[in-house]
N, CA, C and O atoms as a Maestro MAE file, in Angstrom:
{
 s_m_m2io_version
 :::
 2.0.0
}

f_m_ct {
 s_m_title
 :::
 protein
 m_atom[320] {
  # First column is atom index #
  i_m_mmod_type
  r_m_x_coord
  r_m_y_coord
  r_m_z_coord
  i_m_residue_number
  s_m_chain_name
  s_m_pdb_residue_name
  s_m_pdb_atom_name
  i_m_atomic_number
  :::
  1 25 -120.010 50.635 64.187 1 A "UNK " " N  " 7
  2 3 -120.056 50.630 65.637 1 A "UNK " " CA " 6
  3 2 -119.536 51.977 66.133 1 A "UNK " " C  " 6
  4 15 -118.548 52.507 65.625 1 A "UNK " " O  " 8
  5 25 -120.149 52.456 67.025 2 A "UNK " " N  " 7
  6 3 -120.145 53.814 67.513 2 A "UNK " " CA " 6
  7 2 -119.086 53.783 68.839 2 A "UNK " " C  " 6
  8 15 -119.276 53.134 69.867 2 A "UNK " " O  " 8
  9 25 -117.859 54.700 68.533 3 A "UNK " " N  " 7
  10 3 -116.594 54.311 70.024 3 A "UNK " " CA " 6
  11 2 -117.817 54.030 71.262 3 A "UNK " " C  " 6
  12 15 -117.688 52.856 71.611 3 A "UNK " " O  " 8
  13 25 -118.914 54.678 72.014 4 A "UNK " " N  " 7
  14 3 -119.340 53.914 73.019 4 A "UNK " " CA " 6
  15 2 -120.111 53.201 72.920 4 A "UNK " " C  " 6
  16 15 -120.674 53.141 74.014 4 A "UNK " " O  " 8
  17 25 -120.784 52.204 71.887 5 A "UNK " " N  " 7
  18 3 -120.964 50.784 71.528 5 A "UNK " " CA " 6
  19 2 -119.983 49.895 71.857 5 A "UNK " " C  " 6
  20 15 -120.070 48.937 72.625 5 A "UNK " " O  " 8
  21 25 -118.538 50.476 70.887 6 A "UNK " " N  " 7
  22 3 -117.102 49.624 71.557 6 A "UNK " " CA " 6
  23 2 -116.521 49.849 72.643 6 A "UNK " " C  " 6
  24 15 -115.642 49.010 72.843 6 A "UNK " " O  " 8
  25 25 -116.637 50.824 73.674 7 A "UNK " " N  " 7
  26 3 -116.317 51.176 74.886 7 A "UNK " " CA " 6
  27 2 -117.086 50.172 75.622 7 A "UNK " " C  " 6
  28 15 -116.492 49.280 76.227 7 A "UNK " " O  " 8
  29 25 -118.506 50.255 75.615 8 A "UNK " " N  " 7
  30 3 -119.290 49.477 76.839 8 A "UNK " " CA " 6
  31 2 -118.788 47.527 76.012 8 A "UNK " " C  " 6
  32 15 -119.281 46.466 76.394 8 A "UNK " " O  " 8
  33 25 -118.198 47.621 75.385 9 A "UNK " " N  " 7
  34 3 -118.534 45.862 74.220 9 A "UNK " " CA " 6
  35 2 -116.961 45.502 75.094 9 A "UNK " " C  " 6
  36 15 -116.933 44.444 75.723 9 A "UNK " " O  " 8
  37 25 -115.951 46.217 75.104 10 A "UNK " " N  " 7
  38 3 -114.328 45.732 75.322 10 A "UNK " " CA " 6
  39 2 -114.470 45.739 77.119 10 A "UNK " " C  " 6
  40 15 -113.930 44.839 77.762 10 A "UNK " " O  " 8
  41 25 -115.407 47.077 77.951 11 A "UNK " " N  " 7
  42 3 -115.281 47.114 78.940 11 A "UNK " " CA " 6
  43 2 -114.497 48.331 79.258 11 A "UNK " " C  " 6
  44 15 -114.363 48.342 80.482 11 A "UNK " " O  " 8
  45 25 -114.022 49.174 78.823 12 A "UNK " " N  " 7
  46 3 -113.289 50.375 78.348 12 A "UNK " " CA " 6
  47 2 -114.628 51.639 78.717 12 A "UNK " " C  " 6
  48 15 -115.764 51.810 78.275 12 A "UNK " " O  " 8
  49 25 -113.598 52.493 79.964 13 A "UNK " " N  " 7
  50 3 -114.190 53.610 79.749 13 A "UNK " " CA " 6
  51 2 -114.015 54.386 78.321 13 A "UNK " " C  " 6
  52 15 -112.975 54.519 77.674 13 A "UNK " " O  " 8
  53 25 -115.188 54.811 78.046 14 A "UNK " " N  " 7
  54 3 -115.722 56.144 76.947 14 A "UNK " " CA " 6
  55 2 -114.341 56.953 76.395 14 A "UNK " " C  " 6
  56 15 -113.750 56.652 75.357 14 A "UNK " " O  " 8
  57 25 -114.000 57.924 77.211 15 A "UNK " " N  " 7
  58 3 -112.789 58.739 77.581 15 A "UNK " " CA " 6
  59 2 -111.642 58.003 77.293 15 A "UNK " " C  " 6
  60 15 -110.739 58.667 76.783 15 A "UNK " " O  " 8
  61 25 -111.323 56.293 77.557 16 A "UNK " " N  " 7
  62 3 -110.195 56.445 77.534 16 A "UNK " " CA " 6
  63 2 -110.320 55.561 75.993 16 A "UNK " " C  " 6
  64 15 -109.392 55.480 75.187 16 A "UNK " " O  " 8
  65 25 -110.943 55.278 75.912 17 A "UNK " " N  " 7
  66 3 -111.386 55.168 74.416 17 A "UNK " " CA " 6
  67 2 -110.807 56.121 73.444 17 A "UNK " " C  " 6
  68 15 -109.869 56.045 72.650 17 A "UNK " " O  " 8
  69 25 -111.777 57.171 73.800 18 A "UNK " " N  " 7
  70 3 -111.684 57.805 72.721 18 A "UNK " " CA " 6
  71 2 -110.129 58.743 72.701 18 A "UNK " " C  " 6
  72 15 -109.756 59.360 71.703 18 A "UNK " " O  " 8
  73 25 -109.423 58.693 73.893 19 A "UNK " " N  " 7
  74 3 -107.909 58.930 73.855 19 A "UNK " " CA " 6
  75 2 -107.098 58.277 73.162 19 A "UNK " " C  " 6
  76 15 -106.198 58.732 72.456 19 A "UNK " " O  " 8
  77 25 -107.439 56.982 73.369 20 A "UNK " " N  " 7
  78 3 -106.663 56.249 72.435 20 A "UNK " " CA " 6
  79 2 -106.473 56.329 70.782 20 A "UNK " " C  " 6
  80 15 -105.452 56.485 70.113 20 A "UNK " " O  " 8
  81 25 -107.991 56.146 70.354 21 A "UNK " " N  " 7
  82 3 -108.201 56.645 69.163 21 A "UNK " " CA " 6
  83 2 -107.476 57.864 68.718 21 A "UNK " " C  " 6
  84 15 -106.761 58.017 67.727 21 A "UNK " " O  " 8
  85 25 -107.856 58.817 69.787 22 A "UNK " " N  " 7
  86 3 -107.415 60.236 69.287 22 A "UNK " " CA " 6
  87 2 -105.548 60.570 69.568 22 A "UNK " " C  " 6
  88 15 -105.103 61.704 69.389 22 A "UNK " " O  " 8
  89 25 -104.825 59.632 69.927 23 A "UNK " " N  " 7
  90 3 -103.388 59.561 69.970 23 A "UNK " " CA " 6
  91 2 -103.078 60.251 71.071 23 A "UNK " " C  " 6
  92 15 -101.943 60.725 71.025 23 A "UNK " " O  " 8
  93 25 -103.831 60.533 72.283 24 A "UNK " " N  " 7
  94 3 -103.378 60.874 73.125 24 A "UNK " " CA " 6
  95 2 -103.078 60.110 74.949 24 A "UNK " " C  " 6
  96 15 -102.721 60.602 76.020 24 A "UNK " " O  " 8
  97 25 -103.595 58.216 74.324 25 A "UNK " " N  " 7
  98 3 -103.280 57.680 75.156 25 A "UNK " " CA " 6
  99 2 -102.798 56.246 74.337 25 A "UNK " " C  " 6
  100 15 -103.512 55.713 73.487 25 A "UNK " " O  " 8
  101 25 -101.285 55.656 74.805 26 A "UNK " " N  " 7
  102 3 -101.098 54.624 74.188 26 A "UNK " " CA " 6
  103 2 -101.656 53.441 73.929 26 A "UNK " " C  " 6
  104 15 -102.266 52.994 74.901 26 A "UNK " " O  " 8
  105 25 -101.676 52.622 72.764 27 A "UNK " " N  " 7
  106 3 -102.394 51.208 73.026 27 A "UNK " " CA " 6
  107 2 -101.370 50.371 74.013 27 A "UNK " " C  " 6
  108 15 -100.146 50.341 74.139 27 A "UNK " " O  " 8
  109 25 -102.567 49.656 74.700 28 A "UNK " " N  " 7
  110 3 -101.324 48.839 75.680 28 A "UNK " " CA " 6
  111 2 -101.747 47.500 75.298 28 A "UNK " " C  " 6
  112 15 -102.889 47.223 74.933 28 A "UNK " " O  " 8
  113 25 -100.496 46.442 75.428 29 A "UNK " " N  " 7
  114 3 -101.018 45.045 75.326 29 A "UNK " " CA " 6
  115 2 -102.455 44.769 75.294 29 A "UNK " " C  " 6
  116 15 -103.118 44.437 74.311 29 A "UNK " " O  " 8
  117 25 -102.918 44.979 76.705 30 A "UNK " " N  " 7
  118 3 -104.555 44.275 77.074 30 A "UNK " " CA " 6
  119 2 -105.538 45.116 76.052 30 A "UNK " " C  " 6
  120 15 -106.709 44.748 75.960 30 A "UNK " " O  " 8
  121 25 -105.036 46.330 75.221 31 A "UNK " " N  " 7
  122 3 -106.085 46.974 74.332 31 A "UNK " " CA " 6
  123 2 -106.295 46.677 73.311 31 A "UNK " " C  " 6
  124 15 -107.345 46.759 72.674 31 A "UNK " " O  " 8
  125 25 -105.059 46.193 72.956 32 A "UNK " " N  " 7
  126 3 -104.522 45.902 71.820 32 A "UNK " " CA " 6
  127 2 -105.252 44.125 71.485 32 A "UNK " " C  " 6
  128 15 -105.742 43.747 70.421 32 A "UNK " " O  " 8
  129 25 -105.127 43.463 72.536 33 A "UNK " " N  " 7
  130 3 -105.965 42.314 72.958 33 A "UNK " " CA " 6
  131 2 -107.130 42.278 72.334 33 A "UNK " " C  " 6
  132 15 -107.555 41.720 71.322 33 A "UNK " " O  " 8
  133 25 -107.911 43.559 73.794 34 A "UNK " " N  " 7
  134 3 -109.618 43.696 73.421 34 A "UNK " " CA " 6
  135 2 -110.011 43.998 71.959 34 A "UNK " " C  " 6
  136 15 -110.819 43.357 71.288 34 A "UNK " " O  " 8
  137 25 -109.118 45.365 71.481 35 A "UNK " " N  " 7
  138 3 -109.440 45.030 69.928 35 A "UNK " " CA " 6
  139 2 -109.738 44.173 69.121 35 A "UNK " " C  " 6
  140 15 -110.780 43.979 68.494 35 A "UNK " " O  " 8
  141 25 -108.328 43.401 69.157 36 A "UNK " " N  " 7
  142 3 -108.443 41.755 68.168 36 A "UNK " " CA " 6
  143 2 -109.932 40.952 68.428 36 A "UNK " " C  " 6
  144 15 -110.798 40.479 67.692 36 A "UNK " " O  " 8
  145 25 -109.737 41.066 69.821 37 A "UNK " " N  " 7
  146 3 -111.049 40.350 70.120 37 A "UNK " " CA " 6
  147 2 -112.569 40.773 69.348 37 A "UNK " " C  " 6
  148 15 -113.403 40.196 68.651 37 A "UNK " " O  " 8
  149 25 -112.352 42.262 69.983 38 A "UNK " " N  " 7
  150 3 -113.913 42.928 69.047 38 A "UNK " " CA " 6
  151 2 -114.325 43.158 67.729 38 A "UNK " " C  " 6
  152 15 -115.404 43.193 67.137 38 A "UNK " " O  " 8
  153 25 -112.722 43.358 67.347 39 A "UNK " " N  " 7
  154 3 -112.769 44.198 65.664 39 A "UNK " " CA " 6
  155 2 -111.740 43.256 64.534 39 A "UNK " " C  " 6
  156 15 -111.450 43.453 63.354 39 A "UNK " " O  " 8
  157 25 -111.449 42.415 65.286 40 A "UNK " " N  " 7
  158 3 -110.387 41.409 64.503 40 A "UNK " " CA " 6
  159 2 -109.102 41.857 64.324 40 A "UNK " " C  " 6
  160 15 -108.230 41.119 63.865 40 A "UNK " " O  " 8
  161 25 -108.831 43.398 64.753 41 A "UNK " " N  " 7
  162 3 -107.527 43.147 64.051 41 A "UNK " " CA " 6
  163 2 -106.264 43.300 64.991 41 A "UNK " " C  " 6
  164 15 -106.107 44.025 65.973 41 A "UNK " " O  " 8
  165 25 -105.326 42.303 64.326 42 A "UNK " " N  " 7
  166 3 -104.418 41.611 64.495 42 A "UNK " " CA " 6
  167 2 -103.452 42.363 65.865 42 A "UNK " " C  " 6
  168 15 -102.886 43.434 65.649 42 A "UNK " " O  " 8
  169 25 -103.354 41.740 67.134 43 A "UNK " " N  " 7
  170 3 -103.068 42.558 68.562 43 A "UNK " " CA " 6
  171 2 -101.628 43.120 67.995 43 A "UNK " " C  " 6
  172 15 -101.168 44.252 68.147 43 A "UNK " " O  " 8
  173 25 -101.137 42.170 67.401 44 A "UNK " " N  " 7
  174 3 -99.684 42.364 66.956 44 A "UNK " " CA " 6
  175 2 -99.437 43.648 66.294 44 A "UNK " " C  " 6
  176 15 -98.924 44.651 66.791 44 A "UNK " " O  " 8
  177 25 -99.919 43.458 64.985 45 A "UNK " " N  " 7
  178 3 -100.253 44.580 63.902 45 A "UNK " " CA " 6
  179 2 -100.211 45.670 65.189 45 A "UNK " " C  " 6
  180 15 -99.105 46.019 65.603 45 A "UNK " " O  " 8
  181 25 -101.565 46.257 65.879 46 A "UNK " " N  " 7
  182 3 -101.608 47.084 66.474 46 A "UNK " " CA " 6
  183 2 -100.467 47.509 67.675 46 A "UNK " " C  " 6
  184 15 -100.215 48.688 67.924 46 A "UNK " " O  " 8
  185 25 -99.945 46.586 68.243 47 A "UNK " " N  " 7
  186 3 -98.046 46.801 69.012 47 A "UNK " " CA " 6
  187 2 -97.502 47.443 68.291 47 A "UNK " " C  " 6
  188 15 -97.540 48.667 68.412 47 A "UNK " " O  " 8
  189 25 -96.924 46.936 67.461 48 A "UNK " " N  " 7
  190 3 -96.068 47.335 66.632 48 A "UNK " " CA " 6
  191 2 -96.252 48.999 65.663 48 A "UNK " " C  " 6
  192 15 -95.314 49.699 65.283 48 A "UNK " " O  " 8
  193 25 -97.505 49.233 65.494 49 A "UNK " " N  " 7
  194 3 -97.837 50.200 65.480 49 A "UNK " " CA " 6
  195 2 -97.562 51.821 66.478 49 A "UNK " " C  " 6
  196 15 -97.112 52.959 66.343 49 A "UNK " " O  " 8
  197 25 -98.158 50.973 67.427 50 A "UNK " " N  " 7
  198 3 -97.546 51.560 68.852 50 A "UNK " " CA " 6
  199 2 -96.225 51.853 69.120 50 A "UNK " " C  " 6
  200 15 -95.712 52.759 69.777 50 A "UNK " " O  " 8
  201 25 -95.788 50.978 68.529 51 A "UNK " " N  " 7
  202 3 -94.061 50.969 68.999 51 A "UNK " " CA " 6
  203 2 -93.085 51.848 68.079 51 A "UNK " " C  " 6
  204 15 -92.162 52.634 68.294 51 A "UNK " " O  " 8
  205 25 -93.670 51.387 67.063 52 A "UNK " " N  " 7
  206 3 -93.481 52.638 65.693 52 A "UNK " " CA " 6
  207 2 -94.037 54.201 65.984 52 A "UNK " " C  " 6
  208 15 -93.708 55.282 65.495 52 A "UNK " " O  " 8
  209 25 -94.362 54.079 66.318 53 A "UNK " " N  " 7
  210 3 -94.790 55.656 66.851 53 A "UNK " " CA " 6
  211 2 -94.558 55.953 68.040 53 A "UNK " " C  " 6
  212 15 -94.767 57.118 68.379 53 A "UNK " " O  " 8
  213 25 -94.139 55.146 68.862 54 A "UNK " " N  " 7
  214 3 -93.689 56.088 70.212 54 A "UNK " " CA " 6
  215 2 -92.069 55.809 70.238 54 A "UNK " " C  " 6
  216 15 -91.655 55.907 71.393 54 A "UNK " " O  " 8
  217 25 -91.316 55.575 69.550 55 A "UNK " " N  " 7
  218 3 -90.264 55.668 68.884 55 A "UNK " " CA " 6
  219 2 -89.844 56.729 67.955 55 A "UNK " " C  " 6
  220 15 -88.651 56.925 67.719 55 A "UNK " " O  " 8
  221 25 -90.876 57.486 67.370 56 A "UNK " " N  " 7
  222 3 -90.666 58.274 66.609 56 A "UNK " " CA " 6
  223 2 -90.774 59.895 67.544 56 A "UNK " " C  " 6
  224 15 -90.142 60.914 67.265 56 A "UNK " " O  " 8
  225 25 -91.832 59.705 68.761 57 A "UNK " " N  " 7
  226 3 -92.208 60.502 69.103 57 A "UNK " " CA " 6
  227 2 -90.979 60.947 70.241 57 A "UNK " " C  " 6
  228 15 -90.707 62.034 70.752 57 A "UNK " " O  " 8
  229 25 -90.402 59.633 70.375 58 A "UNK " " N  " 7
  230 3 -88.809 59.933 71.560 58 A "UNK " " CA " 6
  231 2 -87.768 60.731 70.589 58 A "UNK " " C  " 6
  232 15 -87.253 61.803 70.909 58 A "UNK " " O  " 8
  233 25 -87.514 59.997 69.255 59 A "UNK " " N  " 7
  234 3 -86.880 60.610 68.395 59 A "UNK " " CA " 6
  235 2 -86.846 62.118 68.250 59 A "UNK " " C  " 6
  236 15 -85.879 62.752 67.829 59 A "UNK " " O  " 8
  237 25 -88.152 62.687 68.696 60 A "UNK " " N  " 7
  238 3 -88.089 64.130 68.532 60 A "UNK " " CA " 6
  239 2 -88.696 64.773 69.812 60 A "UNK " " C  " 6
  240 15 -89.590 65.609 69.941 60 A "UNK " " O  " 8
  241 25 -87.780 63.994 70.886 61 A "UNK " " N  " 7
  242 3 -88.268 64.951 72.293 61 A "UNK " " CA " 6
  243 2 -86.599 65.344 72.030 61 A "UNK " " C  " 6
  244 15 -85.709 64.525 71.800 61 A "UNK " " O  " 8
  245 25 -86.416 67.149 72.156 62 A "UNK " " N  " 7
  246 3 -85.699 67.408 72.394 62 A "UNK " " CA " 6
  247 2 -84.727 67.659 73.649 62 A "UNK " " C  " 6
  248 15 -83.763 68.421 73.717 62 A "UNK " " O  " 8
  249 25 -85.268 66.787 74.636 63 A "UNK " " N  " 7
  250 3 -84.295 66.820 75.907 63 A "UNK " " CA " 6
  251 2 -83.645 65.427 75.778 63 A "UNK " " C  " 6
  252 15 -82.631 65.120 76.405 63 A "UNK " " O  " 8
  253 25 -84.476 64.363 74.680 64 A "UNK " " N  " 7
  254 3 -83.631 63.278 75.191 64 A "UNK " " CA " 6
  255 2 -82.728 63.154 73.551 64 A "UNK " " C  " 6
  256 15 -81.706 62.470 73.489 64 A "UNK " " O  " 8
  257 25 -83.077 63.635 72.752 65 A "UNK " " N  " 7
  258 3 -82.240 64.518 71.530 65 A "UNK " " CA " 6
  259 2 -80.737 64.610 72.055 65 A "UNK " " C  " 6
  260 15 -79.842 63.833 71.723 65 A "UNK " " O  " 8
  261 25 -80.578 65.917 73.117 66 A "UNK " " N  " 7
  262 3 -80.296 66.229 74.091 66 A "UNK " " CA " 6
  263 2 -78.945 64.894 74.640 66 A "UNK " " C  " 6
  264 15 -77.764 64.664 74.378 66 A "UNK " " O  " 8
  265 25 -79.453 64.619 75.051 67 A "UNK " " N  " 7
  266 3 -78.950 63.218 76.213 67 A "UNK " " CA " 6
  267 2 -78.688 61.941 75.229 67 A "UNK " " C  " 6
  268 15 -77.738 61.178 75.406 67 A "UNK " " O  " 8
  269 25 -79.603 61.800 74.209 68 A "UNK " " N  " 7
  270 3 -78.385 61.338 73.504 68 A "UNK " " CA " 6
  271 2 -77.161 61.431 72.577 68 A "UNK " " C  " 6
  272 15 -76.479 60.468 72.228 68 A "UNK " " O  " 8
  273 25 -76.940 62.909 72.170 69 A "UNK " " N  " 7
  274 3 -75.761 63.341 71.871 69 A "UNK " " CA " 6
  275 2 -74.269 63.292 72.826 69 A "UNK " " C  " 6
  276 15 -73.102 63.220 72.442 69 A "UNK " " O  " 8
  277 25 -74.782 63.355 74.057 70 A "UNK " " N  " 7
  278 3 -74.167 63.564 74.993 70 A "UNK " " CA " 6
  279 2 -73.604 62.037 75.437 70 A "UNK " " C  " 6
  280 15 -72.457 61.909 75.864 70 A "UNK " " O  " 8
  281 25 -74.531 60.880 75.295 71 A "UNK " " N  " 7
  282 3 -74.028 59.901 75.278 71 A "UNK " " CA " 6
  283 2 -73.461 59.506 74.273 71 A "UNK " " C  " 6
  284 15 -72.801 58.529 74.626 71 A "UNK " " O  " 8
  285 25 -73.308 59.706 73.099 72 A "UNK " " N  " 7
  286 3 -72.730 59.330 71.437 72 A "UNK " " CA " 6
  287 2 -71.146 60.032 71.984 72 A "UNK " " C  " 6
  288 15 -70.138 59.356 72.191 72 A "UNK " " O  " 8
  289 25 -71.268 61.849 72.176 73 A "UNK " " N  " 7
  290 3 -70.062 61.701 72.710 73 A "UNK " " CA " 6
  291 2 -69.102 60.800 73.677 73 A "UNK " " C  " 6
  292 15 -67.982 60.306 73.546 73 A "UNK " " O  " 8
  293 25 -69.923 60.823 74.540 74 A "UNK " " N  " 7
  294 3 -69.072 60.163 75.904 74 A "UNK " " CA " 6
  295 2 -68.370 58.574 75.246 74 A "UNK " " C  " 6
  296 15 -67.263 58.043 75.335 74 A "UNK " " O  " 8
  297 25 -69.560 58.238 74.631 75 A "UNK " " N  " 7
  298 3 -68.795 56.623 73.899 75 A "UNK " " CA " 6
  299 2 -67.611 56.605 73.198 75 A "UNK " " C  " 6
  300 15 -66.594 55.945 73.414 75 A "UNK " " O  " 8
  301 25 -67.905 57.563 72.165 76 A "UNK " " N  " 7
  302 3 -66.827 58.021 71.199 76 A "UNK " " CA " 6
  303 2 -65.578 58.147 71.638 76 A "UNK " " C  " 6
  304 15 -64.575 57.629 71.148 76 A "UNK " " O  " 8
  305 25 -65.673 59.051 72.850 77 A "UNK " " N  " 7
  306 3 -64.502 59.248 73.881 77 A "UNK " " CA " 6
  307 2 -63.637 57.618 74.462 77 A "UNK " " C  " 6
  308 15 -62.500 57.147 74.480 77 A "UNK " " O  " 8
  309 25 -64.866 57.280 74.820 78 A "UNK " " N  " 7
  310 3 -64.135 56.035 75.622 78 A "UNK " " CA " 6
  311 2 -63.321 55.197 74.555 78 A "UNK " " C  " 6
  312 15 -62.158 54.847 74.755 78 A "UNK " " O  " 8
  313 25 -64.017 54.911 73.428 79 A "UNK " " N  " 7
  314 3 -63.984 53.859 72.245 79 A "UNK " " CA " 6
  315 2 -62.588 54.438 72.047 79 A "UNK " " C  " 6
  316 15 -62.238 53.548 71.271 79 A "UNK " " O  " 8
  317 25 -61.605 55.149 72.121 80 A "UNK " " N  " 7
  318 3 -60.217 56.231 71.742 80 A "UNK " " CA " 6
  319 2 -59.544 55.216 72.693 80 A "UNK " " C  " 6
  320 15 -58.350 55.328 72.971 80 A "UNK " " O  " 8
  :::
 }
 m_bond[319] {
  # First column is bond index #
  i_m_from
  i_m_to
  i_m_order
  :::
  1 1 2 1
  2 2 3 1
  3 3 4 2
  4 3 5 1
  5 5 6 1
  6 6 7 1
  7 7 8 2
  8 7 9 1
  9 9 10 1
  10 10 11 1
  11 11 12 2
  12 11 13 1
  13 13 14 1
  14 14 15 1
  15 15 16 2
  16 15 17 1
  17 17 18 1
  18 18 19 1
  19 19 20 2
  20 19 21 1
  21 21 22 1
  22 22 23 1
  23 23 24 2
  24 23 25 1
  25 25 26 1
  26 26 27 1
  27 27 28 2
  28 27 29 1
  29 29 30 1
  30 30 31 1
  31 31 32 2
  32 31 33 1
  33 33 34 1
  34 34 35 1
  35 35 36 2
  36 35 37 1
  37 37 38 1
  38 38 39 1
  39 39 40 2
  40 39 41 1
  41 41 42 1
  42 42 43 1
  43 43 44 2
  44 43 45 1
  45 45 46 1
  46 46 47 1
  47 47 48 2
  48 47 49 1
  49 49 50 1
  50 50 51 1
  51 51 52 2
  52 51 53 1
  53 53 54 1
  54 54 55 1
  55 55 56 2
  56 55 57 1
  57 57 58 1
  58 58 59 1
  59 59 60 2
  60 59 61 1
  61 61 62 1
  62 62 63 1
  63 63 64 2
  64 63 65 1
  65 65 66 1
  66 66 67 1
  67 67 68 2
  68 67 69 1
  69 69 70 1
  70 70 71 1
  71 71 72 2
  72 71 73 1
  73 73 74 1
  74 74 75 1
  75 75 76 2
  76 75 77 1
  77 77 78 1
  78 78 79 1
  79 79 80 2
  80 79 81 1
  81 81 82 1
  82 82 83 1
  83 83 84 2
  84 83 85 1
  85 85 86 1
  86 86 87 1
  87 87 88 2
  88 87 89 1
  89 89 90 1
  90 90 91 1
  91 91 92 2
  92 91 93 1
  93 93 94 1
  94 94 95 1
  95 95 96 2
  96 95 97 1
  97 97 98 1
  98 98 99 1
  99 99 100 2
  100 99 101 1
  101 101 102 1
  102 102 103 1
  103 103 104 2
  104 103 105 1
  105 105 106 1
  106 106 107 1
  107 107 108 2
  108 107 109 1
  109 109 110 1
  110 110 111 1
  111 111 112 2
  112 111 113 1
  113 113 114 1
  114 114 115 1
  115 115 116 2
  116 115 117 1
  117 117 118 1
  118 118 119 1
  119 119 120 2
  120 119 121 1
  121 121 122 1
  122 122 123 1
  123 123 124 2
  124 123 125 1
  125 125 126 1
  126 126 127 1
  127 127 128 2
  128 127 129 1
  129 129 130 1
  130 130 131 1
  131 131 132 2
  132 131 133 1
  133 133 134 1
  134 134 135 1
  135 135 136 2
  136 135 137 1
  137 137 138 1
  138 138 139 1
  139 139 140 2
  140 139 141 1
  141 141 142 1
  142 142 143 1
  143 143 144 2
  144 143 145 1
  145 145 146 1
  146 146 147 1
  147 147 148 2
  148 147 149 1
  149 149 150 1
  150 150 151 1
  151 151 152 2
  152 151 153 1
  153 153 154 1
  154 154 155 1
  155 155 156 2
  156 155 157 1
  157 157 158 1
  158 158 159 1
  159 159 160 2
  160 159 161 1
  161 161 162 1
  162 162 163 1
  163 163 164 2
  164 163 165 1
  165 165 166 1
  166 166 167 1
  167 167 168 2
  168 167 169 1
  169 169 170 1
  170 170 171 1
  171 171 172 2
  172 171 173 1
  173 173 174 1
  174 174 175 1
  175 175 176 2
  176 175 177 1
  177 177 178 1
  178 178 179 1
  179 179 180 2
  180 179 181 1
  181 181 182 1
  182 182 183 1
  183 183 184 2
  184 183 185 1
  185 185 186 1
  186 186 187 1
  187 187 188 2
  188 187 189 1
  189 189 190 1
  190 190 191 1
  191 191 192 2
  192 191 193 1
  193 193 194 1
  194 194 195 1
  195 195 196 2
  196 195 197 1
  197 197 198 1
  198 198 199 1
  199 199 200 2
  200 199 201 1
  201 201 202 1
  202 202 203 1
  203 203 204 2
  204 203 205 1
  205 205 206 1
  206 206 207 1
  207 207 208 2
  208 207 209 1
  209 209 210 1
  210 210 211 1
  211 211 212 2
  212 211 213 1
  213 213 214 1
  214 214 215 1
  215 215 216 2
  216 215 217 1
  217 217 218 1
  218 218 219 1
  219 219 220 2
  220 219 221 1
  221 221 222 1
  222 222 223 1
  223 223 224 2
  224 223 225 1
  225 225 226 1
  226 226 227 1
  227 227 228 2
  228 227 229 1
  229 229 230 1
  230 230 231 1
  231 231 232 2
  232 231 233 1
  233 233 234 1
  234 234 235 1
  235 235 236 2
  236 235 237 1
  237 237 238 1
  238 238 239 1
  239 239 240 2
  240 239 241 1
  241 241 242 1
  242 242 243 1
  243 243 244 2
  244 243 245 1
  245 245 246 1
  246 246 247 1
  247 247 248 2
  248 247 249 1
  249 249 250 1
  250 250 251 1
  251 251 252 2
  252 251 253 1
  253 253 254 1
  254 254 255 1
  255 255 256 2
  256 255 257 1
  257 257 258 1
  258 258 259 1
  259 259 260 2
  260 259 261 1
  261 261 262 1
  262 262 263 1
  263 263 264 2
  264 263 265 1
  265 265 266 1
  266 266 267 1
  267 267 268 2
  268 267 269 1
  269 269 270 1
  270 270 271 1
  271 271 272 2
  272 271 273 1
  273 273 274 1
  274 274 275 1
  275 275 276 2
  276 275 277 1
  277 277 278 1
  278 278 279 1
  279 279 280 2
  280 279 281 1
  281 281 282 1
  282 282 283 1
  283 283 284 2
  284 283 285 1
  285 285 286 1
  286 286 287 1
  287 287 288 2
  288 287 289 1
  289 289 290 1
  290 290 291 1
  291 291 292 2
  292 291 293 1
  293 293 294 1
  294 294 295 1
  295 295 296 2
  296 295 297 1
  297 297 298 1
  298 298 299 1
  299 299 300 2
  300 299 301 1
  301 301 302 1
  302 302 303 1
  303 303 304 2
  304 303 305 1
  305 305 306 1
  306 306 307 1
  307 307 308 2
  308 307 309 1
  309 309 310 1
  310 310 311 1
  311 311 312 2
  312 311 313 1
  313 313 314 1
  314 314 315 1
  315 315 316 2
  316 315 317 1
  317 317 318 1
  318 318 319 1
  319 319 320 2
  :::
 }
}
């Protein structure tokens, strides 16, 4: 199946299709849904996927890197 075979089949613009695929737009619940629905696989499987990777991708934003050192200190402090 060709992404706009599965674009016009889920109801999904083309574009945001193929963002998704291409990691530059997240799966969300309802996509994650339409998938299971079209392609079988598992909505869950695909969350969690999601979640695993945009977890990883916070992990290495360096402003919130950043902000959370700054909170590790401040705790540390209080915890005294």
């Amino acid at each position: 199946m060709t992404q706009k075979q599965l674009s016009s089949l889920i109801g999904l613009p083309y574009t945001m299709l193929n963002e998704i695929l291409n990691g530059k737009r997240n799966v969300t619940t309802e996509t994650a849904l339409l998938f299971e629905a079209a392609l079988g696989i598992n909505a869950e499987l695909l969350m969690n996927m999601q979640s695993d990777y945009s977890l990883q991708v916070a992990r290495k934003n360096k402003s919130l890197i950043k902000l959370f050192e700054s909170i590790r200190r401040a705790s540390a402090v209080a915890v005294q």
